[in-house]
N, C-alpha and C positions, 0 to 999 in steps of 0.2 A: 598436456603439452608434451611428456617426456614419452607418451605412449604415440603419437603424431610421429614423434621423431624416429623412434624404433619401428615405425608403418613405413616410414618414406626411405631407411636406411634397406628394410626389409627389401621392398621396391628396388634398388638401387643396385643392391649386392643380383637380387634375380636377374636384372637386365643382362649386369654385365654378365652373369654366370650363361645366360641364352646366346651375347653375343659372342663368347666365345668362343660357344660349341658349334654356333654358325660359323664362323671363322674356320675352326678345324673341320667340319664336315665340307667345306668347300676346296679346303686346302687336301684334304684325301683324293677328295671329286678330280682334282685337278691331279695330284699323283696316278691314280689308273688313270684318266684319259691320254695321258702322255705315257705312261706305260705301252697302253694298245696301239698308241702312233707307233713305238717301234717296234710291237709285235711287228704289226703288219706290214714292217720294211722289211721283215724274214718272208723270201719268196723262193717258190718252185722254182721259178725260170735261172735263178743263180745256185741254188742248190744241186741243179739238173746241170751247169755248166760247168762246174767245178769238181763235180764227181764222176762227168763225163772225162774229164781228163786226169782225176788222180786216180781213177779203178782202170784206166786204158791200159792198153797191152806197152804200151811204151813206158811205161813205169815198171816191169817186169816183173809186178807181183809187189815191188817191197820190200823186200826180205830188209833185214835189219843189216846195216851198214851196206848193201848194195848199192851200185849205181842206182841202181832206179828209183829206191827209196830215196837217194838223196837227189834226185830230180824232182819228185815229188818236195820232198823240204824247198825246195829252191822254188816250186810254182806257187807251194802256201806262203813264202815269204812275197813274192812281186805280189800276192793279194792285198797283202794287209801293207807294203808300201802306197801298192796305188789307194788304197783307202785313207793313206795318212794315219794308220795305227803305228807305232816304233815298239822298239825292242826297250825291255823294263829298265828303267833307269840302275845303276850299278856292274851293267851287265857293258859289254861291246859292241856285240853283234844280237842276230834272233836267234843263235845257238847257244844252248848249253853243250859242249861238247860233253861223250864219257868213253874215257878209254879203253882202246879192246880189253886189256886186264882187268879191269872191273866186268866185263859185261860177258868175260869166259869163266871166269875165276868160281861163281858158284854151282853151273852146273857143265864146268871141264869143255865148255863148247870151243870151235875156233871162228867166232864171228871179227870185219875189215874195219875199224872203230866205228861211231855214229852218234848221232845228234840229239837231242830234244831239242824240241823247235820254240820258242816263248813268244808273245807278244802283249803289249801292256797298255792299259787304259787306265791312268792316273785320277783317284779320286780326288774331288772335292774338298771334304772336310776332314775326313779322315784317312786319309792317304797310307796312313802306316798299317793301319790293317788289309787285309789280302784276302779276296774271295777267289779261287782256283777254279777254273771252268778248263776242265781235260778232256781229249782223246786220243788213242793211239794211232799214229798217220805208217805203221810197219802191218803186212801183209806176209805169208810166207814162200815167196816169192814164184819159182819155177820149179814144178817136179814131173820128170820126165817129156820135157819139151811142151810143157801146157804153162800158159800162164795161169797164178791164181791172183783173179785182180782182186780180189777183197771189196767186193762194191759193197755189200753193207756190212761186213769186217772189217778194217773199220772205217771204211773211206764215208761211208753216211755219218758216223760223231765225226771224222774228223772236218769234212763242211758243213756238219751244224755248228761246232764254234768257230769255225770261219767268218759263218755268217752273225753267231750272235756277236764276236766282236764288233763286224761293223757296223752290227742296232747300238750298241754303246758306245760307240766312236759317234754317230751317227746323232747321238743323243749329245754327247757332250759338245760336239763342233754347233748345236741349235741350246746352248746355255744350261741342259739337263744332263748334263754326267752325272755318274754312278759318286754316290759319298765316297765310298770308302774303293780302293783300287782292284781294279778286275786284271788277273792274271792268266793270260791262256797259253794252254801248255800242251802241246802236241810232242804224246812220247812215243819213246823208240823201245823199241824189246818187248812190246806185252807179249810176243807170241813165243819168245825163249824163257817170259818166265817173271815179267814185270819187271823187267831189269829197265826201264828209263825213270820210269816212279819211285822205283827204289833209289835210286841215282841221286834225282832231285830231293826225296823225302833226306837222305842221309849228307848232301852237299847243297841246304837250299838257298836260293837267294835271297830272299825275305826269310826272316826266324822264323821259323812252325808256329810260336808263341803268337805271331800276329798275323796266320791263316784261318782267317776266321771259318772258312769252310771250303769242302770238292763238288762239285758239283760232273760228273762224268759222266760221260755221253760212248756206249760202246755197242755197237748194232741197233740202230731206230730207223729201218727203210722198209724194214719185210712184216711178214704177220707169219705165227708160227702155227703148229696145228691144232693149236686151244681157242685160235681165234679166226676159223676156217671163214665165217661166214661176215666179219667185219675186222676192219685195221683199225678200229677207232677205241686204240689202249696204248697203253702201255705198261711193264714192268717198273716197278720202284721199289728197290734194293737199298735197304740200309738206311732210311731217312731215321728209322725212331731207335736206331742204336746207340745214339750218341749224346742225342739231342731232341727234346718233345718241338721245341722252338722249329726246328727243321722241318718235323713230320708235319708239324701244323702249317709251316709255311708251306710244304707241297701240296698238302690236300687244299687248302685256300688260293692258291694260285691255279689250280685244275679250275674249283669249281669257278672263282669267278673269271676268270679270262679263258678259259681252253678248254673245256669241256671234256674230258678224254675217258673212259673208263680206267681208274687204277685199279692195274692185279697184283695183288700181293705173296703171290703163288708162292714166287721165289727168294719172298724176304725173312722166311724162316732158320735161321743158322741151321738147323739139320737137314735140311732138305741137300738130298743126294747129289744134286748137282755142282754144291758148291759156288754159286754163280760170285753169291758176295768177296770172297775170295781168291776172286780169276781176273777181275779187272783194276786198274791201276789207281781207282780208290782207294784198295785196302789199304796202300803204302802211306795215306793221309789217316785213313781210320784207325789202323794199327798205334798212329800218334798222338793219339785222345782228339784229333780235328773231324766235325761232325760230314759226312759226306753221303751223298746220295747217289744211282747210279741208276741208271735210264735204261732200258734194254729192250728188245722186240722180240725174244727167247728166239731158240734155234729154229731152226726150218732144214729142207733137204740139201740146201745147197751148203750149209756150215763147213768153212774149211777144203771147200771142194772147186775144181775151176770153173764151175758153173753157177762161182755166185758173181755175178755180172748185172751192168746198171742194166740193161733190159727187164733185170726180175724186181728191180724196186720199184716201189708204190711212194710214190713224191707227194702227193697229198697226206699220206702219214709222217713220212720224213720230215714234213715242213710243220705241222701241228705238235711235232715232238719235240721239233728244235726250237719252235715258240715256248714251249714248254717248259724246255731247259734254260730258255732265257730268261719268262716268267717268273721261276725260281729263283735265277742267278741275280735279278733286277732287285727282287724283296729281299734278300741277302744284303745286297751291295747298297739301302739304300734306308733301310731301316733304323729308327732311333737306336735301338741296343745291341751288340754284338749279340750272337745268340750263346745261348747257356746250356752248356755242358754240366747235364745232370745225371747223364748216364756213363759208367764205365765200360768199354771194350772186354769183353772177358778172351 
C-alpha cells in the first residue's frame, strides 16, 4: 500500500514538473514572438526619412553647439513627441544641457554651449534600473565652404535609437513595455572628444549604480573594405569586457532573430585603432557598466564631405538597428540584471 502511494506521488510530482516546463516554454514562445513583432516595426522607409533630414545640408554638419546641431536636437525631439515618447522623469525638458566650460575646459577648445538630447521609456517592474541605448547626433560641421553632413557619422546611430525607441514605446502603448526602463541618450561632443558622455557619465540622472547596461550605436549604414563583397555584419566591440551575461546575450540575439555575421576584428584592446575607446561607451565602461558598441568600420568617406545618405546601404542600417534593439529588448527585459564578472583594466 505505502509503495502504491510513493507510485501515485511519484506520478503526481512528474506531471506537475512537465506542466510547468510546458507553461515556461510557451511563455518564452510568446516572449520572441512579440520580440519579432517589434523587430519588424524597425523600417527602411523611416530610417531613410529621418536621416534624409538629419545628414541634410540644412543641418550644417552639426558641429557641436552650432545652429545646426541644435536644429537637429529640435527635429529628434518633435519625433519622439509625435511618438508619445517624453523626456525621463526627474529631468524638465529632453535636454541635458552642458556648459561651454565643461565642454572647453579639457582640451582648451572654444565651443557656443550644447545639449545631450534624452528620452525615456519607463519600465514595468523594474523601473529603477536603467538600460542606456546611445548615439552621438554632433557631426563636424563646415570646412572650407563644404558641408560635412555625417550620414553614417553619426546620423545612421542616431536614427537607429530613434527608431528603436519607438519599437519600445510601440511595445508598451500594446501592454509589452520593457521591465526595467530604457533610457536614450543622443550625445553631444563625441567628435571634440566624448565630451556629452562624459558629461552625463560624471552628472547622471539615474545613479550609474542602477545602469544596468550601454548599448551604443556609432556608424551602422556603410560596409568598410573587409567586407567589399557583403554588408550582412557587423562589428561588436566590448560585449565580453565587462560582462560574459552581455556577450552571451549578443551572440544569442544575432543567432536567433538577426542573422548578421559578427566580427570581432576590432574588439581586441590592442588593436591599433583604438576603436573601443573612441565612442561614448567608454565613459559607461570606464564605470564598471557593461556596454557594447555596434560599428560598420571606416570606409572612404570617414570624416570627409562625402559621407552622404546617397552612400548608405538601408538594408544594413535597418538589420543593425534591429539589432541593437534585439540586444537592448533582452537587457531591458530579462529575469536578472546582468553580472559583472569582469573588471575594466
Amino acid at each position: 500500500m505505502k509503495s502504491k502511494h510513493i507510485k501515485i506521488a511519484a506520478l503526481l510530482l512528474l506531471l506537475l514538473l512537465l506542466t510547468n516546463c510546458a507553461t515556461k516554454h510557451v511563455a518564452t514562445k510568446e516572449v520572441v514572438i512579440s520580440n519579432k513583432n517589434y523587430i519588424n516595426a524597425i523600417s527602411s522607409e523611416s530610417l531613410k526619412t529621418n536621416l534624409t533630414i538629419i545628414a541634410s545640408d540644412e543641418m550644417e554638419g552639426r558641429d557641436t553647439g552650432s545652429e545646426g546641431q541644435k536644429k537637429a536636437g529640435r527635429y529628434i525631439i518633435d519625433f519622439y513627441k509625435n511618438h508619445g515618447i517624453s523626456f525621463p522623469k526627474g529631468a524638465s525638458d529632453y535636454y541635458q544641457h552642458i556648459p561651454a566650460a565643461f565642454l572647453n575646459a579639457k582640451y582648451n577648445e572654444n565651443l557656443n554651449d550644447s545639449e545631450n538630447i534624452w528620452a525615456f521609456i519607463e519600465g514595468s517592474e523594474k523601473s529603477n534600473e536603467i538600460v542606456v541605448i546611445s548615439a552621438h547626433y554632433d557631426h563636424v560641421g563646415i570646412k572650407n565652404g563644404e558641408v560635412y553632413n555625417g550620414a553614417d557619422d553619426d546620423g545612421s546611430g542616431t536614427v537607429a535609437i530613434m527608431e528603436i525607441a519607438a519599437a519600445f514605446q510601440k511595445a508598451k502603448n500594446e501592454g509589452h513595455g520593457p521591465k526595467r526602463s530604457v533610457l536614450i541618450l543622443h550625445m553631444t561632443g563625441e567628435e571634440h572628444g566624448l565630451h556629452g558622455s562624459r558629461y552625463y557619465s560624471e552628472n547622471p540622472l539615474f545613479p550609474l549604480a542602477n545602469t544596468v547596461a550601454d548599448v551604443n550605436i556609432d556608424m551602422i549604414g556603410r560596409r568598410d573594405e573587409f567586407h567589399k563583397e557583403s554588408n550582412n555584419y557587423v562589428y561588436v566591440i566590448g560585449s565580453d569586457y565587462l560582462s560574459s551575461d552581455l556577450y552571451n546575450i549578443c551572440e544569442s540575439a544575432n543567432k536567433e532573430l538577426i542573422h548578421l555575421t559578427i566580427d570581432y576584428k576590432y574588439n581586441d584592446k590592442k588593436d591599433p585603432n583604438r576603436f573601443y575607446y573612441r565612442s561614448d561607451h567608454y565613459n559607461f565602461a570606464k564605470n564598471g557598466i557593461p556596454s557594447v558598441f555596434l560599428f560598420n568600420g571606416t570606409h572612404a568617406d570617414y570624416h570627409k564631405a562625402t559621407d552622404e545618405v546617397s552612400k548608405i546601404e538601408f538594408d544594413a542600417l535597418t538589420k543593425r538597428t534591429q539589432y541593437g534593439f534585439a540586444i537592448a529588448w533582452e537587457i531591458a527585459n530579462r529575469k536578472d540584471k546582468l553580472v559583472v564578472d569582469k573588471k575594466e583594466e
